[in-house]
Backbone as a ProteinNet text record, in pm:
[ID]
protein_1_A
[PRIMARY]
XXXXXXXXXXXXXXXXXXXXXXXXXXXXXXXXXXXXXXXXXXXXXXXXXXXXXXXXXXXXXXXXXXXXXXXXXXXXXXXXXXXX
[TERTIARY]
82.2	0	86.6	193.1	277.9	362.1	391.8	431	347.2	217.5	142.8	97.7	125	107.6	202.8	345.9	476.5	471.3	389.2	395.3	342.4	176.1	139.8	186.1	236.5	283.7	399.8	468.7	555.8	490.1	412	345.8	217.5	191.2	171.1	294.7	386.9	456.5	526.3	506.8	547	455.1	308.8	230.3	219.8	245	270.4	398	466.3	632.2	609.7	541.8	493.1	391.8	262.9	228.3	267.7	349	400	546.1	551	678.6	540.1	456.5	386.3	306.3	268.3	194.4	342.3	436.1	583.7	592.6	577.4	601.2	522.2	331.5	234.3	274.8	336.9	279.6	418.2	554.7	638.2	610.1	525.2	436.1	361.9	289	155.2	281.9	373.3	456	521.3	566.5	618.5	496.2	410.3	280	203.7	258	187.6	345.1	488.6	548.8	558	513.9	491.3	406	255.8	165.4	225.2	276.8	288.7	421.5	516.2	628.2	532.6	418.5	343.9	301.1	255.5	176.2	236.2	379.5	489	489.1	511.7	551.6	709.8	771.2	901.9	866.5	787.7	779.8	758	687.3	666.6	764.2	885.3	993.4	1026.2	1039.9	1125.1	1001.4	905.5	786.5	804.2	819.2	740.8	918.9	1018.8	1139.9	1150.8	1094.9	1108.1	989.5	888.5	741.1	754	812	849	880.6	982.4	1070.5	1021.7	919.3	836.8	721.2	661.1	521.7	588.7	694.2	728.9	745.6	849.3	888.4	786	674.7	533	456.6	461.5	367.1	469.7	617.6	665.6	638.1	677.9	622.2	476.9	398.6	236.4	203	322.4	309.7	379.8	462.2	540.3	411.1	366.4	275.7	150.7	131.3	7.5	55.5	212.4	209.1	216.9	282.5	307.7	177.6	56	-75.4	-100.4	-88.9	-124.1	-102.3	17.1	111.7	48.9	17.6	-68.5	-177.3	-251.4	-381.7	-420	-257.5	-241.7	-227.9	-140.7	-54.3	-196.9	-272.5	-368.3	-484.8	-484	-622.9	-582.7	-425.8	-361	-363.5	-355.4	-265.8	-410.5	-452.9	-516.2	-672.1	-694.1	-881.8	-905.6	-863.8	-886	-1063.4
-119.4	0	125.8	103.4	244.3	214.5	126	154.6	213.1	237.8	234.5	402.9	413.1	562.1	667.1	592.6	680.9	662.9	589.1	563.8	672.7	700.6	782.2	926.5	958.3	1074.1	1139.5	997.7	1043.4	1081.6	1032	1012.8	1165.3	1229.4	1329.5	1481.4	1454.3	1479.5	1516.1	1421.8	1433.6	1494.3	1473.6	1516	1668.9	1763.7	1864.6	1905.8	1868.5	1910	1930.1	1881.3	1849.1	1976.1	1985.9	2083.5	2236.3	2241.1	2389.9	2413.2	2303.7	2359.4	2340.8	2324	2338.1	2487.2	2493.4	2601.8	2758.3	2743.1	2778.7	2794	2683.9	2691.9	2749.1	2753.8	2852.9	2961.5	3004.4	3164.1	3184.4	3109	3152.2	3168.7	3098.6	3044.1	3163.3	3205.8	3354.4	3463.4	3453.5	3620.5	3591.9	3468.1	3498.5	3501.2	3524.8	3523.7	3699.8	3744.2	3857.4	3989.6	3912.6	3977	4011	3868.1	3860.4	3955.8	3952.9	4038.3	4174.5	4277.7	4371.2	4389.9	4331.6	4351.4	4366.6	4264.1	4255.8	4372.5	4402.3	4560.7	4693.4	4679.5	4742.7	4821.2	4888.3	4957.9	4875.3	4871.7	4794.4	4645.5	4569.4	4427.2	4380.5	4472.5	4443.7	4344	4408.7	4367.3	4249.3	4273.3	4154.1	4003.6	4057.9	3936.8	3866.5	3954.3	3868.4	3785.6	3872.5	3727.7	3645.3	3666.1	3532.7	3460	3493.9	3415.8	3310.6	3198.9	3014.3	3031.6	3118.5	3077.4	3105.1	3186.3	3306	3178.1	3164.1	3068.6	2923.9	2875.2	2710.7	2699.5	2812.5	2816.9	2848.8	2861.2	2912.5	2784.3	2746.4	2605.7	2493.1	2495.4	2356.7	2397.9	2547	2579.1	2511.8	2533.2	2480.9	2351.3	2263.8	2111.9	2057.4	2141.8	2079.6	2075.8	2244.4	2249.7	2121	2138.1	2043.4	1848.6	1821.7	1686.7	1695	1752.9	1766.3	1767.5	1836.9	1852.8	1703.7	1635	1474.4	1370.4	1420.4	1329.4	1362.7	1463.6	1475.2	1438.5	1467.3	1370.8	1212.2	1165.8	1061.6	992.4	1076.2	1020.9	1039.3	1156	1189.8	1038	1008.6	940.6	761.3	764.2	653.9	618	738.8	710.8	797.2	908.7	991.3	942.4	908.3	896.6	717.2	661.6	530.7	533.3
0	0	0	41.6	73.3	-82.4	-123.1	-290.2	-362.4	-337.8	-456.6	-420.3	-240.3	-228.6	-318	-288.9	-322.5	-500.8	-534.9	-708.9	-738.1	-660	-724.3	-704.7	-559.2	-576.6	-644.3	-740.9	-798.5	-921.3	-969.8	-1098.2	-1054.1	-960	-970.7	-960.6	-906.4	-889.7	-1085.9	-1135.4	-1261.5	-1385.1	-1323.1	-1379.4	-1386.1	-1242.7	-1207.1	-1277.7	-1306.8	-1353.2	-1498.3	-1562.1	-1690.9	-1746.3	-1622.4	-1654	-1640.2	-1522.2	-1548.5	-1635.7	-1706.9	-1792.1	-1941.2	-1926.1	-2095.6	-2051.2	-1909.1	-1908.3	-1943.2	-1934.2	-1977.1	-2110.3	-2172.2	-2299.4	-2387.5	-2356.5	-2358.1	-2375.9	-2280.2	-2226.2	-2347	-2373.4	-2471.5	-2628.1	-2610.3	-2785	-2779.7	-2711	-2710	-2726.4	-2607.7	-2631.1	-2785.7	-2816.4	-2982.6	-3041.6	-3052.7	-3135.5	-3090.3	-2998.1	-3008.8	-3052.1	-3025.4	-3098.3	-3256.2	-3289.9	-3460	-3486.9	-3426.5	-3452.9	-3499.3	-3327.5	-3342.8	-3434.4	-3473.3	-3548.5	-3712.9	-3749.3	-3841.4	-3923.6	-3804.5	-3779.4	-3822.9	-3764.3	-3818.9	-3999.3	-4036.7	-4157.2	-4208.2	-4140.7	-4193.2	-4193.7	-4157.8	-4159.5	-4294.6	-4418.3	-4559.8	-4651.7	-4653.4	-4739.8	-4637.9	-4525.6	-4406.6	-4414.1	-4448	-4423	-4510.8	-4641.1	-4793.7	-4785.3	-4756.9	-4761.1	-4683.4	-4557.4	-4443.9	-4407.6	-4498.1	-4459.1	-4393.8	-4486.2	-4487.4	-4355.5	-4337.4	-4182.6	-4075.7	-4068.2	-3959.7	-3917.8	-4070.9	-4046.3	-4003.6	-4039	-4034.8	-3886.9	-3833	-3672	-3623.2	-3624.2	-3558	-3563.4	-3678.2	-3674.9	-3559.2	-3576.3	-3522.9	-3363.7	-3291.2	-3165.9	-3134.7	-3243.8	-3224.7	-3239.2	-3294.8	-3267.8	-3175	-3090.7	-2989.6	-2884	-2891.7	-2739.1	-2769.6	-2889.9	-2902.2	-2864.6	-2927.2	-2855.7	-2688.5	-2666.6	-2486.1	-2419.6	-2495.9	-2405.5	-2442.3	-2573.1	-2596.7	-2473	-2426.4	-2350.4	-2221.2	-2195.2	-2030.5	-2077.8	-2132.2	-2157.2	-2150.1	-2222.5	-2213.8	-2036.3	-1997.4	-1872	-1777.6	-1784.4	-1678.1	-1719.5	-1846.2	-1853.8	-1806.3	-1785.5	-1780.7	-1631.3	-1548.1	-1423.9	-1323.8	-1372.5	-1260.4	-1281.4	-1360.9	-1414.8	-1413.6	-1278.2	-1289.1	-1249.1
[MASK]
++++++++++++++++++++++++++++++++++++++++++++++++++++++++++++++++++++++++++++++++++++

C-alpha cells in the first residue's frame, strides 16, 4: 500500500512538472505570437515578411506542434494514471 502511495505521488509529482513547464512553454508560444503580430503591424515588416514568410510561419507552426504533442502526452498520462 505504501508503494502504490509513493507511485502515485511520484506520478503526480510528474504530472505537475509536466504541466508547469507546458503552461511555460504557452505563455512563450503567445509572447512569440503577439510579438509577430505587433512587429506585423509594423511599416518595416513588408519587405522583411514577404522574404522570411516560410521561416516566420514554419517556426510558428513547429512551436504549435510541440505544445500540441506535450498537451497529448498529459492527456495521455492523466487518462492513464489519474482517471482510474
Amino acid at each position: 500500500m505504501f508503494k502504490f502511495k509513493s507511485k502515485a505521488k511520484k506520478e503526480k509529482s510528474t504530472v505537475h512538472k509536466l504541466s508547469s513547464s507546458l503552461s511555460k512553454y504557452k505563455d512563450s508560444l503567445m509572447t512569440d505570437f503577439h510579438k509577430q503580430k505587433q512587429y506585423f503591424a509594423s511599416e518595416e515588416s513588408d519587405s522583411d515578411w514577404n522574404n522570411k514568410r516560410f521561416e516566420y510561419e514554419q517556426e510558428f507552426l513547429n512551436k504549435l506542434l510541440v505544445f500540441v504533442g506535450v498537451l497529448a502526452i498529459l492527456l495521455a498520462i492523466y487518462a492513464t494514471f489519474v482517471a482510474k
